[in-house]
Wavefront OBJ file of the C-alpha trace (Angstrom):
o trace
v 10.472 -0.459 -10.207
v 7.558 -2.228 -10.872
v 5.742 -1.215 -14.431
v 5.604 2.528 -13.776
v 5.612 2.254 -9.943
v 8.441 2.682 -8.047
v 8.330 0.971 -4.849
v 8.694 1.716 -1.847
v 11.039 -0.436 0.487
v 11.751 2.160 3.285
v 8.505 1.940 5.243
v 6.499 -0.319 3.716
v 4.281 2.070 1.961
v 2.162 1.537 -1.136
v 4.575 2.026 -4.287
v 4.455 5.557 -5.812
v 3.589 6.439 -9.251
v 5.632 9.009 -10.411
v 4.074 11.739 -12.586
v 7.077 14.456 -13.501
v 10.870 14.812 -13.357
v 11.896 18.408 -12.204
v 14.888 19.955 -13.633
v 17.069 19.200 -11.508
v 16.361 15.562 -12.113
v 14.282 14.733 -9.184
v 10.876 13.117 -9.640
v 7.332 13.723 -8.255
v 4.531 12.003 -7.295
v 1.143 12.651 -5.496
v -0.789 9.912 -2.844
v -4.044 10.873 -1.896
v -5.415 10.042 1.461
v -7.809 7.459 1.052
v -6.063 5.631 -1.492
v -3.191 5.313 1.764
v -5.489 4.287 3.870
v -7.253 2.077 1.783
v -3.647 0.334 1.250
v -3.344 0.251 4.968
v -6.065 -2.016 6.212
v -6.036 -4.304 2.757
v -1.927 -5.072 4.207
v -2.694 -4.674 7.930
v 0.093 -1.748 8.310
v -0.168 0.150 11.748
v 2.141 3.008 11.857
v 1.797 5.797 14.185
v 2.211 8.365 11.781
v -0.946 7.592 9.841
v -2.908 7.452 13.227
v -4.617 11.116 12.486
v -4.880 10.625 8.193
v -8.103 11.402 6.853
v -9.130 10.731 3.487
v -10.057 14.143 2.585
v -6.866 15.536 3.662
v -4.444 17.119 1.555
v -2.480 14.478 -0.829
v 0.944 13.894 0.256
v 3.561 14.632 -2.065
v 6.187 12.550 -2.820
v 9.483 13.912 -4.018
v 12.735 11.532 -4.536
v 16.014 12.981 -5.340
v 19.742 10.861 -5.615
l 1 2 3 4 5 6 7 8 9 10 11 12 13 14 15 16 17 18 19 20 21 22 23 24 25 26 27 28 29 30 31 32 33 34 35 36 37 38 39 40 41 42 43 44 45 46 47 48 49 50 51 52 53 54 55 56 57 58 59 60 61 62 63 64 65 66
């Protein structure tokens, strides 16, 4: 955790801000398109799975869970 970012050491991703907790204690968060690819070419990250991302797609929605 990194002030109110949590982040993200699975694939190298930008770090998440989380926005709400559901009730059954799992928390949300929201990254929008260009903001991810933005992050990409400032840290030189090529991953296959952003190769069709466009930054008015739909945000992606983050959702982490124990």
């Amino acid at each position: 955790m990194k002030g109110n970012e949590l982040a993200n050491d699975m694939n190298g991703l930008m770090p998440v801000q989380l926005r709400k907790a559901t009730s059954q204690g799992e928390y949300v968060g929201l990254l929008q398109p260009w903001e991810i690819l933005t992050y990409l070419e400032e840290h030189e990250i090529n991953n296959p799975i952003f190769k069709h991302l466009k930054e008015e797609d739909n945000p992606w929605v983050v959702i982490i869970s124990e």
